[in-house]
N, CA, C and O of each residue as an XYZ file, in Angstrom:
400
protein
N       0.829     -1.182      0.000
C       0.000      0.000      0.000
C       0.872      1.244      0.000
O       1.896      1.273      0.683
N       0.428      2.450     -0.878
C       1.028      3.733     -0.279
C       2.338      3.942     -1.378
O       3.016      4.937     -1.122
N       2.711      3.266     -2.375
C       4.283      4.103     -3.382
C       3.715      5.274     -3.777
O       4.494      6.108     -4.238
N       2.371      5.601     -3.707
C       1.930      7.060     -4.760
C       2.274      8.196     -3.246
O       1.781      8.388     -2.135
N       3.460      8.737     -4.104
C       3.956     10.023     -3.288
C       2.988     11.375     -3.248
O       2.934     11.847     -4.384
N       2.704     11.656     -2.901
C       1.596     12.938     -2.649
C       1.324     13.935     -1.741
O       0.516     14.843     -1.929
N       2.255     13.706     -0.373
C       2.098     15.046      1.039
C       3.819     15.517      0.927
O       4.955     15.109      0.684
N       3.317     16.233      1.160
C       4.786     17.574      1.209
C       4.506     17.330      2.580
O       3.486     16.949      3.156
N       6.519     17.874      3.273
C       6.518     17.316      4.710
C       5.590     18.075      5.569
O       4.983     17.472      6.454
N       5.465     19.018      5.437
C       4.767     20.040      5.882
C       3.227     19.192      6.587
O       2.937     19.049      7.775
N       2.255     18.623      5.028
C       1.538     18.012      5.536
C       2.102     16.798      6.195
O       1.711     16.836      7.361
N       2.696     15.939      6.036
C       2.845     14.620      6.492
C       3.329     14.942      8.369
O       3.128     14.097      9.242
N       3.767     15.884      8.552
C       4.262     16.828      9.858
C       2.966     16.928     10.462
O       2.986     16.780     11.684
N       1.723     17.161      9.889
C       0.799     17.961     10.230
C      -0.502     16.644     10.502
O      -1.432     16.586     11.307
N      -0.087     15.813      9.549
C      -0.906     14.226      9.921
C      -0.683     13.278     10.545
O      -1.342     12.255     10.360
N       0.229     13.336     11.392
C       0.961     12.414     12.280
C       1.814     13.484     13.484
O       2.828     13.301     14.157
N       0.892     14.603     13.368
C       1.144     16.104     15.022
C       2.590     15.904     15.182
O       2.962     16.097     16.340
N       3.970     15.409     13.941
C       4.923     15.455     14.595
C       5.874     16.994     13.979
O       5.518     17.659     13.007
N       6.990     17.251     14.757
C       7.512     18.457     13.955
C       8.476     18.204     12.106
O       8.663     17.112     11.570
N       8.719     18.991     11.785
C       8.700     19.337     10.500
C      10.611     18.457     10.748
O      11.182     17.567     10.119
N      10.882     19.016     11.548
C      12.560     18.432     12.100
C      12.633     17.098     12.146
O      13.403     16.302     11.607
N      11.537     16.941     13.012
C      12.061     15.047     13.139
C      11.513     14.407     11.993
O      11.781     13.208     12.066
N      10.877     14.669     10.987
C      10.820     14.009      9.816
C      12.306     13.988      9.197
O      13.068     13.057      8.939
N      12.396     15.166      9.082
C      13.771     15.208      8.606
C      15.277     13.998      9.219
O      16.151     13.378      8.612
N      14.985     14.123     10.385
C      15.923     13.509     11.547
C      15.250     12.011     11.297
O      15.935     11.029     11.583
N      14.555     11.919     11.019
C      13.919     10.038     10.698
C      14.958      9.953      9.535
O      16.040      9.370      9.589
N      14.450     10.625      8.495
C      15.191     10.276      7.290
C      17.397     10.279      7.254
O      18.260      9.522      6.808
N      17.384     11.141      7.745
C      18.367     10.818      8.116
C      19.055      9.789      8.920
O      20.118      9.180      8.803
N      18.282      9.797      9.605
C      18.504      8.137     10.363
C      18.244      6.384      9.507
O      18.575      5.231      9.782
N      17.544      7.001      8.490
C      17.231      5.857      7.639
C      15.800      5.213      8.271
O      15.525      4.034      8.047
N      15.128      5.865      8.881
C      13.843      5.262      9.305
C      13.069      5.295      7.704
O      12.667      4.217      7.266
N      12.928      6.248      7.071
C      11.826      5.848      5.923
C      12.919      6.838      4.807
O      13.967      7.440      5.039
N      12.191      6.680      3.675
C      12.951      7.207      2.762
C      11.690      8.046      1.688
O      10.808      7.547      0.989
N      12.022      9.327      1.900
C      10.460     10.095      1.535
C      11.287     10.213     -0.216
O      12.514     10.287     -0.144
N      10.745     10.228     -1.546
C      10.313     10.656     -2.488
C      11.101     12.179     -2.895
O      11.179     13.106     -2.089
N      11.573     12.221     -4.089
C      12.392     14.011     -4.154
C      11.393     14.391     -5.649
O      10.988     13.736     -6.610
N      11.309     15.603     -5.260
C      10.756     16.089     -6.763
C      12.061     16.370     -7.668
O      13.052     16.184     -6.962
N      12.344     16.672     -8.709
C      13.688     17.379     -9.229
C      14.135     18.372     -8.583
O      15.268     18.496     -8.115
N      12.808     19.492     -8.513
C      13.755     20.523     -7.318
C      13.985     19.902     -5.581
O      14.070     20.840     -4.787
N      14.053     18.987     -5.154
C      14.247     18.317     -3.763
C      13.457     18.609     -2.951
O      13.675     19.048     -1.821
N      12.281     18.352     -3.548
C      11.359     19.083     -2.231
C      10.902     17.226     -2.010
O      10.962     16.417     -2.936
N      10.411     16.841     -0.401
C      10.180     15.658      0.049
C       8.774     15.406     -0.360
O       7.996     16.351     -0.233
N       8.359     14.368     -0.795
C       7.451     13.817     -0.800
C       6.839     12.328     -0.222
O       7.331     11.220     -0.434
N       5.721     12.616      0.504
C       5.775     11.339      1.422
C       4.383     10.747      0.745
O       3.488     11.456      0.285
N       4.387      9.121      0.786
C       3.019      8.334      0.274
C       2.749      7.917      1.811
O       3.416      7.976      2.844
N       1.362      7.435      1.448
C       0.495      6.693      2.663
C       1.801      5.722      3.764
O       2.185      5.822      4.929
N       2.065      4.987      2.804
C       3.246      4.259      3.919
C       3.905      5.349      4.558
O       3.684      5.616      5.739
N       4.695      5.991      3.855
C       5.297      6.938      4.707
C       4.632      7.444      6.043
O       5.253      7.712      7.071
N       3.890      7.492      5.946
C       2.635      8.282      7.135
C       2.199      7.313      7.741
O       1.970      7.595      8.917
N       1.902      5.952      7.388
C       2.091      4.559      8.729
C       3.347      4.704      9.206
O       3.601      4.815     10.405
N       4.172      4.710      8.314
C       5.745      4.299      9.308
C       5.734      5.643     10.205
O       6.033      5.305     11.350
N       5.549      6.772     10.146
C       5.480      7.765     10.861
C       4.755      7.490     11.792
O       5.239      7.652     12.912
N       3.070      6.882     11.666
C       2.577      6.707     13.273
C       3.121      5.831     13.924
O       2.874      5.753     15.127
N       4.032      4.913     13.291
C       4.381      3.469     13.470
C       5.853      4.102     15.119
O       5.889      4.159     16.348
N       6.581      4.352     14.130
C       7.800      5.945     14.885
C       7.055      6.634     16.134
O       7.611      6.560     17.230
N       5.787      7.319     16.016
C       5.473      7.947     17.053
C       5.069      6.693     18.207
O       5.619      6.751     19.307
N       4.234      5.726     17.956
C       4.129      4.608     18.809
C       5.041      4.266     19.696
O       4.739      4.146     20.883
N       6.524      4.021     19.155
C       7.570      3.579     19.789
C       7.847      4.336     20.088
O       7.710      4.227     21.307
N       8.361      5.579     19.819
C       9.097      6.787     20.654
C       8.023      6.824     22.431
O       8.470      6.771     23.576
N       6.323      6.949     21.884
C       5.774      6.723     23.475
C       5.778      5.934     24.191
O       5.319      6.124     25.317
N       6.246      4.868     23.852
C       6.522      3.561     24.170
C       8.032      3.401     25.265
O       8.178      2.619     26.204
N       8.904      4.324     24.792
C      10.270      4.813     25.265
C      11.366      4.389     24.314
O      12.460      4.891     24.575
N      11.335      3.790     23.542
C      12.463      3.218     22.259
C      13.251      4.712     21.750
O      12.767      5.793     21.415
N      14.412      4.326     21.839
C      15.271      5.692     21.088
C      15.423      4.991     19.578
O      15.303      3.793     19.321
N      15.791      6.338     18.438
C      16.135      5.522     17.651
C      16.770      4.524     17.123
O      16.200      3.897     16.231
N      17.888      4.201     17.479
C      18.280      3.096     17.315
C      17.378      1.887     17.472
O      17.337      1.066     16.556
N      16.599      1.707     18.649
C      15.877      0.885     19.222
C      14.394      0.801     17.690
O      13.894     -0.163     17.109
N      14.222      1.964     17.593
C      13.144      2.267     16.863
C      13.349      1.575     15.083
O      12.552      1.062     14.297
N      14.818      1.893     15.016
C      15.310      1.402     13.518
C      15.555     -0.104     13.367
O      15.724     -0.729     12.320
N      15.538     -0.589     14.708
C      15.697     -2.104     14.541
C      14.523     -3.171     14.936
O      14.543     -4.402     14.956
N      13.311     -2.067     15.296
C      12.090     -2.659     15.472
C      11.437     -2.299     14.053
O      10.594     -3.188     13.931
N      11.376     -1.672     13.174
C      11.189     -1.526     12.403
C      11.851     -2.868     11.063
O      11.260     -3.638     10.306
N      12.625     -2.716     11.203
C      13.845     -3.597     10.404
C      13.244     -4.758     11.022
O      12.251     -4.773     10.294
N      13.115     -5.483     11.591
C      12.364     -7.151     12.068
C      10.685     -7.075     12.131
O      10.139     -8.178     12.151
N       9.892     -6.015     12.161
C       8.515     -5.721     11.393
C       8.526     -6.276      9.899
O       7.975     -7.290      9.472
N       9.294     -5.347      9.226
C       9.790     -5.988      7.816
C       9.916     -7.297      7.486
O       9.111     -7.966      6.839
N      11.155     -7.710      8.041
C      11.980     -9.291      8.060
C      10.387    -10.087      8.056
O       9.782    -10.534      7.082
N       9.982    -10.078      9.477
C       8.962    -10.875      9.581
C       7.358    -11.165      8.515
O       6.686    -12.189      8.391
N       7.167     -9.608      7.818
C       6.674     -9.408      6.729
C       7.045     -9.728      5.067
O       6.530     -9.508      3.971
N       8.064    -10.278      5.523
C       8.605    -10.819      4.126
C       8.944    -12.115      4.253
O       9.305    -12.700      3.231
N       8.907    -12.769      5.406
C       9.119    -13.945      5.659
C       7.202    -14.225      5.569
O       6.884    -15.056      4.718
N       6.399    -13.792      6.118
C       4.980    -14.481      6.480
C       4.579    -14.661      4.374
O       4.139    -15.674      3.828
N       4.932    -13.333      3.695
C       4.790    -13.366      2.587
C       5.467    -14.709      1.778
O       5.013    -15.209      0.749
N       6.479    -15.082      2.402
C       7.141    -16.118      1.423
C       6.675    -17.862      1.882
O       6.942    -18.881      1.243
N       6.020    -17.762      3.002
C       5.229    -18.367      4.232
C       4.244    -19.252      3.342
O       4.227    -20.444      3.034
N       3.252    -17.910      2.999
C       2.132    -17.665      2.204
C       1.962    -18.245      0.675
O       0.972    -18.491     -0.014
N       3.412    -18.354      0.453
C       3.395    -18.371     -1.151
C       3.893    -19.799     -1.614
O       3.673    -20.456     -2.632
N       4.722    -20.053     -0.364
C       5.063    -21.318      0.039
C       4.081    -22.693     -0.013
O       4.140    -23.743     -0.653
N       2.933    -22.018      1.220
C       2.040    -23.075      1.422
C       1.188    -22.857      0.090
O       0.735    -23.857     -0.466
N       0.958    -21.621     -0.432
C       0.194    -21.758     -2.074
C       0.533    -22.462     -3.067
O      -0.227    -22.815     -3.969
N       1.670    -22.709     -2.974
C       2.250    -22.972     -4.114
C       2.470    -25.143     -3.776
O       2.510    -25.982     -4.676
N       2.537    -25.346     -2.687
C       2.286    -26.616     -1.801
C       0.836    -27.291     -2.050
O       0.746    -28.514     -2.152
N      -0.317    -26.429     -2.146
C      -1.472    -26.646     -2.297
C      -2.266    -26.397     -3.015
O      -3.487    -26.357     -2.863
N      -1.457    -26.147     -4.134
C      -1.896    -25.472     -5.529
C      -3.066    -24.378     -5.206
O      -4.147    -24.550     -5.769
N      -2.944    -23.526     -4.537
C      -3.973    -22.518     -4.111
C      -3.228    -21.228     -4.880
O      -2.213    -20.757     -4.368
N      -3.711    -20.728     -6.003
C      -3.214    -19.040     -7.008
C      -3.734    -17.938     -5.826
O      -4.720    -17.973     -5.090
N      -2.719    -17.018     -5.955
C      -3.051    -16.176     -5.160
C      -3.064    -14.664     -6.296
O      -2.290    -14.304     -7.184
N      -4.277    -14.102     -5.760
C      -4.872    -13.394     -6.722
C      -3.555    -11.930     -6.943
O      -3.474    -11.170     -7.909
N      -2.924    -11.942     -6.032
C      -1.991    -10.251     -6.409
C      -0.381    -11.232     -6.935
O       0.723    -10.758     -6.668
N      -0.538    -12.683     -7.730
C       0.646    -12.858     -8.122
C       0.266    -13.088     -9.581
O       1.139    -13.316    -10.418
């Protein structure tokens, strides 16, 4: 869900109540990776803006980033493992799965 880039940080700042900085400071950290127009202005899609509430969760939670970049990173892992899981037992039980 979510590659169609479409909020300038400004909004994506403004849909997830966080400041305009720590978007910036995510990306730099490698938490998400927002979208450039030619002139470099950021552009964030729907994912972008889960992984952002995803970020605010853990930060209330008490996770620093580091903590935050490696809970993130095994969210993933585990999402690409349940996917290959999935495709596994489909492909075991001759069951087509409609988004392949």
């Amino acid at each position: 869900m979510g590659t169609r880039w479409v909020f300038a940080i400004s909004v994506a700042a403004d849909m997830v109540r966080m400041e305009v900085q720590n978007l910036r400071v995510y990306e730099r950290r490698g938490l998400l990776t927002p979208d450039r127009t030619s002139g470099g202005t950021r552009l964030y899609s729907q994912a972008d803006i889960e992984v952002l509430h995803r970020i605010r969760e853990l930060l209330a939670e008490g996770l620093n980033i580091a903590g935050i970049a490696r809970v993130l990173e095994l969210e993933a892992e585990v999402e690409r493992l349940r996917g290959e899981l999935a495709r596994s037992d489909d492909a075991r039980t001759g069951n087509a799965r409609p988004d392949q």
